[in-house]
Chimera marker file (.cmm) of the C-alpha trace (Angstrom):
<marker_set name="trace">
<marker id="1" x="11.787" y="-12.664" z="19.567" r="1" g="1" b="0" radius="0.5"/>
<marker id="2" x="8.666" y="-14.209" z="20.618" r="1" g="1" b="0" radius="0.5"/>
<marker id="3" x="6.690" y="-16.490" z="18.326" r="1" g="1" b="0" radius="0.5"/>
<marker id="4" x="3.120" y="-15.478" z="16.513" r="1" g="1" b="0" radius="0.5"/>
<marker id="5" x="0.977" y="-18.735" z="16.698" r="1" g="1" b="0" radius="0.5"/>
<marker id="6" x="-1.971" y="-17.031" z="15.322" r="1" g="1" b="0" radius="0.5"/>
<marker id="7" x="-1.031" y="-16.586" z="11.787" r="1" g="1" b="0" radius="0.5"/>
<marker id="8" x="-2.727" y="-19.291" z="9.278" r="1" g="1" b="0" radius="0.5"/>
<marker id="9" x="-1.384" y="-19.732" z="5.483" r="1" g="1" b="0" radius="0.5"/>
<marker id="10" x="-2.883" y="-22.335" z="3.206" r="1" g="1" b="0" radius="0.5"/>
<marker id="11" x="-2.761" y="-23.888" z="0.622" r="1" g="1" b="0" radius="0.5"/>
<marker id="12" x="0.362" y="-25.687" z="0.913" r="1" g="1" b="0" radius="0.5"/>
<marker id="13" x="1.436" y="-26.221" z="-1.486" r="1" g="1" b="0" radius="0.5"/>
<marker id="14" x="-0.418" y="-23.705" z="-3.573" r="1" g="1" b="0" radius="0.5"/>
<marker id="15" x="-0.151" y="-22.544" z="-7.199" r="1" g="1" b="0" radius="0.5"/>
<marker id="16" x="-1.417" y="-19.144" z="-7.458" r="1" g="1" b="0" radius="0.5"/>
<marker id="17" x="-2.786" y="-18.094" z="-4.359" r="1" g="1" b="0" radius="0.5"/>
<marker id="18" x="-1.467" y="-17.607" z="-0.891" r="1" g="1" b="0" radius="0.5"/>
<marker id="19" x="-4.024" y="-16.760" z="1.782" r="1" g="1" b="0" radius="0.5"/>
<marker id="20" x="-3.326" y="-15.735" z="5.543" r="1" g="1" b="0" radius="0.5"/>
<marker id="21" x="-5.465" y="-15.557" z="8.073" r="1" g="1" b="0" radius="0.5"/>
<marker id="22" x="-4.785" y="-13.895" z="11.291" r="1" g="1" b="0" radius="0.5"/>
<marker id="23" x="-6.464" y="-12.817" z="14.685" r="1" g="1" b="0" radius="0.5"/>
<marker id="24" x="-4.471" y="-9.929" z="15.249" r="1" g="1" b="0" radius="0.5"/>
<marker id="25" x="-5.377" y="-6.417" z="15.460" r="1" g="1" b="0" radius="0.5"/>
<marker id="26" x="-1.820" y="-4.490" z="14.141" r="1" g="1" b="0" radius="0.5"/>
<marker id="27" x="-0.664" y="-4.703" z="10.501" r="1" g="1" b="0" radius="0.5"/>
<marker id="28" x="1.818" y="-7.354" z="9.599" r="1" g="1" b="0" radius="0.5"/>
<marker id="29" x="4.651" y="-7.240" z="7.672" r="1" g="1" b="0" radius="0.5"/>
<marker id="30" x="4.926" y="-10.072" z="5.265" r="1" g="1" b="0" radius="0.5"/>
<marker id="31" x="7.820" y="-11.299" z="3.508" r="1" g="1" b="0" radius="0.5"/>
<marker id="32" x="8.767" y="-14.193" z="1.116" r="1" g="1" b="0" radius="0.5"/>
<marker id="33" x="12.440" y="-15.376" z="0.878" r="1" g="1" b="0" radius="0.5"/>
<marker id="34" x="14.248" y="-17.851" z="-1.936" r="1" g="1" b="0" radius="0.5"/>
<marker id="35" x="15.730" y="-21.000" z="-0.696" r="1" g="1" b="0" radius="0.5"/>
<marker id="36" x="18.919" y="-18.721" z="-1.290" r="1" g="1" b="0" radius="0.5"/>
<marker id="37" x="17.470" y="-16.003" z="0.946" r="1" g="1" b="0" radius="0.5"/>
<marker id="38" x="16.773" y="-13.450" z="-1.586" r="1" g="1" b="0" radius="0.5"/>
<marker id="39" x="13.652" y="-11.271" z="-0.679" r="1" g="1" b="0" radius="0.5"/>
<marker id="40" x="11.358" y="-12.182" z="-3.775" r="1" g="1" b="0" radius="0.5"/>
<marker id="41" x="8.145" y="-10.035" z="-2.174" r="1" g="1" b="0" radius="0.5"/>
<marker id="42" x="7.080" y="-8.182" z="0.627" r="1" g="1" b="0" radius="0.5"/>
<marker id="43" x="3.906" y="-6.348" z="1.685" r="1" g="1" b="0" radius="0.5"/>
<marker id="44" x="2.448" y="-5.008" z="4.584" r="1" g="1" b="0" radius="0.5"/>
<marker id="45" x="-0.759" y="-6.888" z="5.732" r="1" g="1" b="0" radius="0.5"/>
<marker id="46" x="-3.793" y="-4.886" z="6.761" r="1" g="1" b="0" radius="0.5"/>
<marker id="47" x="-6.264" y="-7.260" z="7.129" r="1" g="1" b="0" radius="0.5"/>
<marker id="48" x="-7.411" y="-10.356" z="8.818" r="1" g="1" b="0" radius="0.5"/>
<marker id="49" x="-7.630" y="-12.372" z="5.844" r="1" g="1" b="0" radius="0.5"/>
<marker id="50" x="-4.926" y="-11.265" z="3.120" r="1" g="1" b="0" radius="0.5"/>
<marker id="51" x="-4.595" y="-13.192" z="-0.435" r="1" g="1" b="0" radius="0.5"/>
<marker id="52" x="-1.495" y="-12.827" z="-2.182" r="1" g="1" b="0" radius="0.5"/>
<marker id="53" x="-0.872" y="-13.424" z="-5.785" r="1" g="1" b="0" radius="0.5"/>
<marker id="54" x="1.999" y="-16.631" z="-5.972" r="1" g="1" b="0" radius="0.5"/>
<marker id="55" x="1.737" y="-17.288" z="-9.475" r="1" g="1" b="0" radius="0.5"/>
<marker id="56" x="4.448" y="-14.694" z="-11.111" r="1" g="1" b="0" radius="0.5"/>
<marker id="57" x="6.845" y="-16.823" z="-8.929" r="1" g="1" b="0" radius="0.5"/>
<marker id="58" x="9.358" y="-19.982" z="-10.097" r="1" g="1" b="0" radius="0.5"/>
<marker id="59" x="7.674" y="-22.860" z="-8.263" r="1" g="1" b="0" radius="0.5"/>
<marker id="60" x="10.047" y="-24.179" z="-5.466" r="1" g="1" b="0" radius="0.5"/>
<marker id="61" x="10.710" y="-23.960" z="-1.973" r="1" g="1" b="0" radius="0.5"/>
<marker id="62" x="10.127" y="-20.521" z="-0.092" r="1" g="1" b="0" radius="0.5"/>
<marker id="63" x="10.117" y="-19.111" z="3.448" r="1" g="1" b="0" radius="0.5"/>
<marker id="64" x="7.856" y="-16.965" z="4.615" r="1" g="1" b="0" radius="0.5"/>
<marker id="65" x="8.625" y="-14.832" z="7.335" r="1" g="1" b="0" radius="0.5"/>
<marker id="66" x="5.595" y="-12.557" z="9.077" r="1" g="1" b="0" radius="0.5"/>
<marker id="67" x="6.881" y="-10.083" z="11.576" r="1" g="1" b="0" radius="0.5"/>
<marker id="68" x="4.816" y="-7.885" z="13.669" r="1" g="1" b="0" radius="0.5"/>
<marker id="69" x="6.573" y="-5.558" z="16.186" r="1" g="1" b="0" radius="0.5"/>
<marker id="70" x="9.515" y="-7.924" z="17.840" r="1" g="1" b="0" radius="0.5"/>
<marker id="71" x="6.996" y="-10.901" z="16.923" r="1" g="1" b="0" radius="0.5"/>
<marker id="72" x="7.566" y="-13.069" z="14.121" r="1" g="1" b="0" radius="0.5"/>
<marker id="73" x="5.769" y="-16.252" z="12.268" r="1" g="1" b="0" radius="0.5"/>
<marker id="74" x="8.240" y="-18.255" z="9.762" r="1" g="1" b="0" radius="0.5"/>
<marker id="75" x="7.114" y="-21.413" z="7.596" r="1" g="1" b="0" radius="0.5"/>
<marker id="76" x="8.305" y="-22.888" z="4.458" r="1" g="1" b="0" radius="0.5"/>
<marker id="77" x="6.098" y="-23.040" z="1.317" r="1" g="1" b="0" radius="0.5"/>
<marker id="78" x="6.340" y="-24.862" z="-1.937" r="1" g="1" b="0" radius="0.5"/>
<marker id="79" x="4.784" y="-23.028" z="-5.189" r="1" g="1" b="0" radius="0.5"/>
<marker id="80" x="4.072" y="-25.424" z="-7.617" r="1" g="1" b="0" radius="0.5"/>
<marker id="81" x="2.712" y="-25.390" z="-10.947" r="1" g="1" b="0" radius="0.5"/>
<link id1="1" id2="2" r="1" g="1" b="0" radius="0.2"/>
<link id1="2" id2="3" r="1" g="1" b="0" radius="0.2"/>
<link id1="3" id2="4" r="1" g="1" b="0" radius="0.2"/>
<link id1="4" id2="5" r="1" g="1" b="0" radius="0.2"/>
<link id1="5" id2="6" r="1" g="1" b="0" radius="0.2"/>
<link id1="6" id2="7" r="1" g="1" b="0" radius="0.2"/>
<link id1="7" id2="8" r="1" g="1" b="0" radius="0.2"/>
<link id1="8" id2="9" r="1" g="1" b="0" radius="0.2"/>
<link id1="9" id2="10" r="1" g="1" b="0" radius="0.2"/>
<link id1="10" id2="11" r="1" g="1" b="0" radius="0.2"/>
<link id1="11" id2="12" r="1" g="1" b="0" radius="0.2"/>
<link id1="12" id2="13" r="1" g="1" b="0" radius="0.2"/>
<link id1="13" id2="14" r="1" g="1" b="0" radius="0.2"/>
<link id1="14" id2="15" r="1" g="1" b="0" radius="0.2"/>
<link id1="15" id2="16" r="1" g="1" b="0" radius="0.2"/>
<link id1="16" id2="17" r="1" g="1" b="0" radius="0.2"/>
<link id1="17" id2="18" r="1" g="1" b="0" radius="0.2"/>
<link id1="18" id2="19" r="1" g="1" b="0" radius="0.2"/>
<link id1="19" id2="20" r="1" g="1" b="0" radius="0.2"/>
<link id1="20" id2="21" r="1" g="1" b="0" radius="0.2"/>
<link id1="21" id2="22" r="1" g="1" b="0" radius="0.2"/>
<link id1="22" id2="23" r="1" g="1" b="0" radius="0.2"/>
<link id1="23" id2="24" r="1" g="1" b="0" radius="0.2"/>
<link id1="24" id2="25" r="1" g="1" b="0" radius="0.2"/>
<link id1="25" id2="26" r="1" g="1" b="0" radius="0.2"/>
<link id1="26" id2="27" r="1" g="1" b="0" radius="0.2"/>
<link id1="27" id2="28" r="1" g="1" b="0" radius="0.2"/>
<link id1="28" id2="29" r="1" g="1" b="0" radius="0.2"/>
<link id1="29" id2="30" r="1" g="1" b="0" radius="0.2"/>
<link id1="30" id2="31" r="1" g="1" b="0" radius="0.2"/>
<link id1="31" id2="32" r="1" g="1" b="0" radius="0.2"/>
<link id1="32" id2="33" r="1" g="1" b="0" radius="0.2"/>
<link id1="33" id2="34" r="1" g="1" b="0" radius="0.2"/>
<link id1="34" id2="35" r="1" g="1" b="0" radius="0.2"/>
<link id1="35" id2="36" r="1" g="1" b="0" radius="0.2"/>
<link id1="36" id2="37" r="1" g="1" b="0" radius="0.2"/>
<link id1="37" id2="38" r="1" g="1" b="0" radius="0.2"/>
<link id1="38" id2="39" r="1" g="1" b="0" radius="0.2"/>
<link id1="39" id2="40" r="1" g="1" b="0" radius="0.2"/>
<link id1="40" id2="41" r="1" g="1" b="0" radius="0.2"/>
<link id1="41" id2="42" r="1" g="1" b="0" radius="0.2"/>
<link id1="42" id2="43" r="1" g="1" b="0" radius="0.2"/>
<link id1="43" id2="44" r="1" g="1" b="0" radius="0.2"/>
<link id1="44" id2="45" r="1" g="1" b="0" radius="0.2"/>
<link id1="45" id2="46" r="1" g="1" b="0" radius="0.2"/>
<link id1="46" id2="47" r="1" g="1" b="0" radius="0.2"/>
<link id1="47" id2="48" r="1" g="1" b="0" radius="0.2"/>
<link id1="48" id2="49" r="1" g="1" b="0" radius="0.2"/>
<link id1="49" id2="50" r="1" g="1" b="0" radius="0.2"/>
<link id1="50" id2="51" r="1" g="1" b="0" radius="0.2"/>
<link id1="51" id2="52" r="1" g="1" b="0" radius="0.2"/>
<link id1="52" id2="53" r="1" g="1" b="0" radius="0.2"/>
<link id1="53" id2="54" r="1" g="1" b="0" radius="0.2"/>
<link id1="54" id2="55" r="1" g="1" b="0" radius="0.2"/>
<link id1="55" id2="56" r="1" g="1" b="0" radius="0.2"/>
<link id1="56" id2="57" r="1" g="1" b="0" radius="0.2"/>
<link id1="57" id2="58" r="1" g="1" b="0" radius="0.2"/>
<link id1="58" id2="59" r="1" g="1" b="0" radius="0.2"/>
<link id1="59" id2="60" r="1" g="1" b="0" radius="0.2"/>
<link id1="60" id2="61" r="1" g="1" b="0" radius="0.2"/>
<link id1="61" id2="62" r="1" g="1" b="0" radius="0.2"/>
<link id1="62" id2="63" r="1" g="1" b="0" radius="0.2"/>
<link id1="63" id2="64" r="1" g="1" b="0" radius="0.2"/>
<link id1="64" id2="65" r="1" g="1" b="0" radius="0.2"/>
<link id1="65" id2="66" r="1" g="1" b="0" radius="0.2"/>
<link id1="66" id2="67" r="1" g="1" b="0" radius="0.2"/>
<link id1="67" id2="68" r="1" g="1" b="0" radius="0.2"/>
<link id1="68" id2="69" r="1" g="1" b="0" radius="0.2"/>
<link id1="69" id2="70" r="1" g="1" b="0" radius="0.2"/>
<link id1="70" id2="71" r="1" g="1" b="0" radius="0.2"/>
<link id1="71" id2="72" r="1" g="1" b="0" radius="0.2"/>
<link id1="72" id2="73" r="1" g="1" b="0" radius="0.2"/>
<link id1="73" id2="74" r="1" g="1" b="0" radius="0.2"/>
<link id1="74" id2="75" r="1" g="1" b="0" radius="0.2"/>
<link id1="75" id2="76" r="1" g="1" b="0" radius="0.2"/>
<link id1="76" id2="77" r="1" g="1" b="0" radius="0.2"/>
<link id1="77" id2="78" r="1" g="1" b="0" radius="0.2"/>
<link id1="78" id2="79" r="1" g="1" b="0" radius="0.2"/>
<link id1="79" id2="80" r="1" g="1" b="0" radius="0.2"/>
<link id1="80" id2="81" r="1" g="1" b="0" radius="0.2"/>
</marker_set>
């Protein structure tokens, strides 16, 4: 799998809300993982600039893994509160 180096998240840590940034022009699939690896969210990206809602989750250690055709982008976020 090749690497995606253009994806931006931030804050992080963050609270409430996750944003990512990205130059490309397909739809990414985004997904957040437990520190066990349960899937606790996934959603399809459609644009550049996407803000997801954090705050429903436990705060803690997450990974986020953003795949786009054999591409992917992984990175580990903290929610706090």
């Amino acid at each position: 799998m090749e690497i995606l180096n253009t994806i931006h998240t931030y804050p992080n840590p963050t609270s409430s809300i996750l944003t990512i940034e990205y130059s490309l022009n397909d739809d990414l699939l985004f997904e957040l993982f437990s520190i066990e690896g349960k899937k606790v969210l996934q959603k399809v990206l459609t644009e550049k600039r996407s803000k997801l809602n954090m705050s429903q989750l436990s705060k803690g250690r997450y990974f986020v893994r953003i795949t786009q055709n054999k591409k992917v982008f992984s990175q580990q976020i903290v929610i706090g509160k």
